[in-house]
N, C-alpha and C positions, 0 to 999 in steps of 0.2 A: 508546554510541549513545543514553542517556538513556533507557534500557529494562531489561530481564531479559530471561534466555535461563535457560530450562527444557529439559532431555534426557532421555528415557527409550529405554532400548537392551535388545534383548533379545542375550544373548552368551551362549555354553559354561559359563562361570564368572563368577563376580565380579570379579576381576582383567582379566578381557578387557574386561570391560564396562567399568569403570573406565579401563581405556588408552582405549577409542575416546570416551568420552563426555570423556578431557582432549586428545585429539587433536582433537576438535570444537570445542571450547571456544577450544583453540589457534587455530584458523583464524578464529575469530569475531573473537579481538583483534588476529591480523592483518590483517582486513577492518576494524578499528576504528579500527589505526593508518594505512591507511592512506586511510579515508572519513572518521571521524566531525567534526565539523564544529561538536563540542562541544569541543571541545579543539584549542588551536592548536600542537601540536606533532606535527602527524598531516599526511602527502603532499599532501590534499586542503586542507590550512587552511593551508600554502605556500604552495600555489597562489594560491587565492585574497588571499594579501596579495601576491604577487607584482609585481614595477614592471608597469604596465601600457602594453601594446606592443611589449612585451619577452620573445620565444618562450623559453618554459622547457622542461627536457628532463626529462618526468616516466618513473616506473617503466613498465615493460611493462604491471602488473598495474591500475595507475593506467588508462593513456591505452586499454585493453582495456576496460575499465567503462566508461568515460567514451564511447568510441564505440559500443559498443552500446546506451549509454542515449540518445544524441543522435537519433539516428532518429524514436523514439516521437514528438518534440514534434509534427513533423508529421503523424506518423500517428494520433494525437489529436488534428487539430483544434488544437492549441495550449494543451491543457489539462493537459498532463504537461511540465512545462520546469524542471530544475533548476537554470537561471539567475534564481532568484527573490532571492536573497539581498538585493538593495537592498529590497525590499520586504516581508522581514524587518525589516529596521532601521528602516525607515520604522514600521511599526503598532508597534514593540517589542514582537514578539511573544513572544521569547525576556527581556522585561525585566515591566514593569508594564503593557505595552499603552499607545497613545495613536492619535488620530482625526487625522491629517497634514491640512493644507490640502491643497487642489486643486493648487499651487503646487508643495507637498514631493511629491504623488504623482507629479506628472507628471514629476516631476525622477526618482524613482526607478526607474516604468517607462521611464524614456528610460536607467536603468542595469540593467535587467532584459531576457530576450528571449534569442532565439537568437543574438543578435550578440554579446552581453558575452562568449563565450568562442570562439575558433578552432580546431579539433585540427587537428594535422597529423601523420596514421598514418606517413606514410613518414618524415620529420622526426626524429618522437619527441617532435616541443614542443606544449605549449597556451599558447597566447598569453591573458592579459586585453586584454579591449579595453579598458578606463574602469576608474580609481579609483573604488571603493565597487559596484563588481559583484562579486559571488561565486555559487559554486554554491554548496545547500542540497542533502544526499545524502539528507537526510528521507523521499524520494520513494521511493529504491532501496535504500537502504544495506543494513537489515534484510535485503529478499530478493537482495540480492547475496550475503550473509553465509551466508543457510542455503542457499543454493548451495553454496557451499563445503562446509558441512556435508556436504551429499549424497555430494559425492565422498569425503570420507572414511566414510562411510557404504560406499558404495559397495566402494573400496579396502579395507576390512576385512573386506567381505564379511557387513555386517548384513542383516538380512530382514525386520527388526520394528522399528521406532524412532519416538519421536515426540517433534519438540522443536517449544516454546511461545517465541519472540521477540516479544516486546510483543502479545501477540495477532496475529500471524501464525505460524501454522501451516507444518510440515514433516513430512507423514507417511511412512511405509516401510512397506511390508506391510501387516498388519492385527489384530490382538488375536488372541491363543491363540483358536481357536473359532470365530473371525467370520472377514468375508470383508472387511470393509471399516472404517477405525477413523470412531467416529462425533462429525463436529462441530457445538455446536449452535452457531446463529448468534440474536446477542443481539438484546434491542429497542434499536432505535438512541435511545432517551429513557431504557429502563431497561437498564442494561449487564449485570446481576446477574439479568434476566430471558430466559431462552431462548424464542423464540418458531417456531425452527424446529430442522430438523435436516439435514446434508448427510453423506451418506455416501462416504466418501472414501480410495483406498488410491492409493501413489506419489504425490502431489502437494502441491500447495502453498494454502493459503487465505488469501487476504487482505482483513480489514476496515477500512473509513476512513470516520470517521464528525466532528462537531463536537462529540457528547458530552461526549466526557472532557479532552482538552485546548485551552482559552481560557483567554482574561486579559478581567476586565470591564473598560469604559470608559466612563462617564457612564452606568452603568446598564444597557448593551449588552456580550452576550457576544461577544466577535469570537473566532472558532474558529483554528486553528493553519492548514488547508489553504488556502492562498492560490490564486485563478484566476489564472493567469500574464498573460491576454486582458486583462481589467482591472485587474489590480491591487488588488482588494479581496479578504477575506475567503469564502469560500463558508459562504449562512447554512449554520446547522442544518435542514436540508430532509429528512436521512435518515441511510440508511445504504447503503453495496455494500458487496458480498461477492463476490469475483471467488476462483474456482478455474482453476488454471492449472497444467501439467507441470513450471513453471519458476518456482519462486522469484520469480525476479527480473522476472518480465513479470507476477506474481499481484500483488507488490509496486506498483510501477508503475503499471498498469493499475486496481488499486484508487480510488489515487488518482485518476487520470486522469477515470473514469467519474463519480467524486462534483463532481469542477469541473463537468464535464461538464452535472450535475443531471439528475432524473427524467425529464425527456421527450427533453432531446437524447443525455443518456448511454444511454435505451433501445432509441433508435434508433440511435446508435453500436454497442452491443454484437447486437443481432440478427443482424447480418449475418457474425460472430465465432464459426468454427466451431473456434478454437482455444483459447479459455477459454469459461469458464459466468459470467455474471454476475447476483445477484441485487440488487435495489433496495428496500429495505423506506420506504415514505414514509408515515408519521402521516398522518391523515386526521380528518377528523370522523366518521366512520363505525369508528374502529378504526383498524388498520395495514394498507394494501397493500401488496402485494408483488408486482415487474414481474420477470422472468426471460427470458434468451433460452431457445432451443434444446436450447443446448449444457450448459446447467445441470442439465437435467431428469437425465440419467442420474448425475447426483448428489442431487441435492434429494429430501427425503422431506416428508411429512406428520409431524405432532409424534405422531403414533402410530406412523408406521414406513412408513408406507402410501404407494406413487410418486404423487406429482404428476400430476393432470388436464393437458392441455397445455392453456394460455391465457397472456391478456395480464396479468390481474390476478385477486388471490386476498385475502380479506377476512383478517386475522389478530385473535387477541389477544383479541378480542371478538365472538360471532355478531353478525352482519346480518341483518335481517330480508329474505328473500327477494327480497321486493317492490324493493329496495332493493340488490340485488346487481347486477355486471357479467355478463353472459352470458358463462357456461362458469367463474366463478369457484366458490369452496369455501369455507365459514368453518371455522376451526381453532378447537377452544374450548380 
C-alpha cells in the first residue's frame, strides 16, 4: 500500500507474540492483495481495468469494503469518494505531476464521481461505468487493513497492542502502568515536530495532511489528496486528526474532513458524536487548532493538562492576550 506497518504486542511469551504480530501482518497482505491499487495484480486493480459495462463478480471480501465505503461520499458532502482515479491520471500524481487544461479536467471529472462504479449486493458484480475510471483505496485501504488487525488482535486474545501504518494509528489497551497509550499529533508544516498530544485507548487515529506527499509543477506543490467536488488538489491549509472506534471510518473521515477544509470540515465534524476531530491551521499568529465535542475526552494539553472547551486554541507560539480568541489557551 506504498506504506510501513509497525506491531507492538504485548503476549505470555515471545513465541505467542511472534504468532499474533505474523497473523497481523498476514491479514494486512491479504487486505493488500486484495485493495492496493499499487499493484495491478490485486482484486481491486481487475476491477478497475475491467471492460466497462460489463457486471464483474468480485469476492465477498471485495464488494463488503467497497459497500460500506460507498455510503460516506454522500454523507460528506461529496468529499470522500474513491472514484477519483481519472483524476489521478489527469495531475500525474502518482508520476512527475502536471497542471491538465480546462479541457483534460473536465474530461476526467466527467470520469470520476459516484457514477463511475455500480455495486450490485445481491448480484455480487461491480460494473465500471467508462474506460479510464477507477477506484483509488488511498482513502480506506490502510484503515480497512488495521481493521483486520483488530480482529485478530481480538481472536488471540491481546489486551495491549500498538500498530504504526503510514501514520495511522491502531491502539489496544494501554502501556504497563497508564490508563491510556499516548499520541502526539505533529505540526501539519513541521512532521518531526509534536505540537499536541491525544490520549487514547481501543481506537484508531488518523492524520491527512499535504505535507509530506506532493509532486512540484511550475514551481507549485500540488499535494496527493484530491477534492472529488472539483477536481483539483486540496492546498496545504493544515492538518486533521480524526479518532474514531473504527479503523476504517478514522481512515476515511480523516481525509474526508481535510477536502472538506477548515471552516466547512469544522462545521461538518461538530455535529459528530461518533469521532473526535481536530484541525490544526497555520496562522500568522502561530498554529490554531479547531476541535469538536467529541475530541475533548481525548485531547490533552502538551503538558498533560485536559483541554478548556472552545472553538480555537493558539499553539506553537504564545499570543499575546490582547490578541487571542475568547476562551482560547496558548501551548508554549
Amino acid at each position: 500500500m506504498g506504506t510501513q506497518l509497525r506491531g507492538l504486542v504485548e503476549a505470555r511469551d515471545r513465541a505467542s507474540g511472534i504468532d499474533v504480530l505474523e497473523r497481523a501482518f498476514a491479514e494486512v497482505r491479504r487486505l493488500e492483495s486484495l485493495l492496493s491499487t499499487w499493484r495491478d495484480d490485486t482484486e481491486l486493480a481487475r476491477l478497475n481495468a475491467a471492460e466497462p459495462r460489463v457486471p464483474v463478480h468480485v469476492s465477498p471480501a471485495l464488494l463488503a469494503v467497497l459497500t460500506e465505503v460507498a455510503p460516506w461520499t454522500e454523507a460528506t458532502r461529496g468529499a470522500f469518494d474513491p472514484a477519483v482515479g481519472a483524476l489521478v491520471d489527469v495531475w500525474d500524481l502518482r508520476g512527475r505531476g502536471r497542471s491538465p487544461t480546462p479541457e483534460e479536467l473536465a474530461q476526467a471529472r466527467a470520469l470520476a464521481g459516484p457514477g463511475a462504479f455500480e455495486l450490485d449486493p445481491v448480484a455480487g458484480t461491480v460494473t465500471r461505468a467508462r474506460s479510464g475510471s477507477w477506484l483509488d483505496s488511498g482513502g480506506f485501504g490502510k484503515g480497512a487493513a488495521l481493521r483486520e488487525v483488530r480482529k485478530v488482535l481480538d481472536a488471540r486474545g491481546v489486551r495491549r497492542a500498538l500498530f504504526d501504518f503510514g501514520g495511522q494509528l491502531l491502539v489496544l489497551g494501554a502501556p504497563d502502568g497508564a490508563d491510556t497509550w499516548p499520541v502526539g499529533v505533529a505540526h501539519p508544516e513541521r512532521r518531526d515536530e509534536s505540537v499536541a498530544e491525544i490520549r487514547l485507548r481501543d481506537g484508531s487515529v488518523a492524520t491527512t495532511s499535504a505535507s509530506e506527499r506532493f509532486v512540484e509543477v511550475g514551481g507549485e506543490r500540488l499535494g496527493h489528496v484530491l477534492d472529488p467536488r472539483s477536481g483539483t488538489p486540496v492546498p496545504a491549509w493544515g492538518s486533521v486528526t480524526v479518532v474514531a472506534e473504527d479503523p476504517l471510518v478514522a481512515d476515511m473521515l480523516s481525509t474526508a474532513v481535510f477536502v472538506l477544509g477548515p471552516k466547512e470540515g469544522a462545521a461538518w465534524a461538530e455535529g459528530r458524536q461518533d469521532v473526535g476531530v481536530l484541525l490544526l491551521v497555520p496562522s500568522a499568529h502561530g498554529l490554531e487548532a479547531h476541535w469538536n465535542r467529541t475530541m475533548e475526552r481525548w485531547l490533552v494539553r502538551a503538558a498533560g493538562e485536559p483541554m478548556d472547551t472552545g472553538a480555537a486554541w493558539a499553539l506553537a507560539r504564545p499570543v499575546p492576550a490582547s490578541r487571542r480568541p475568547a476562551g482560547s489557551q496558548p501551548i508554549h
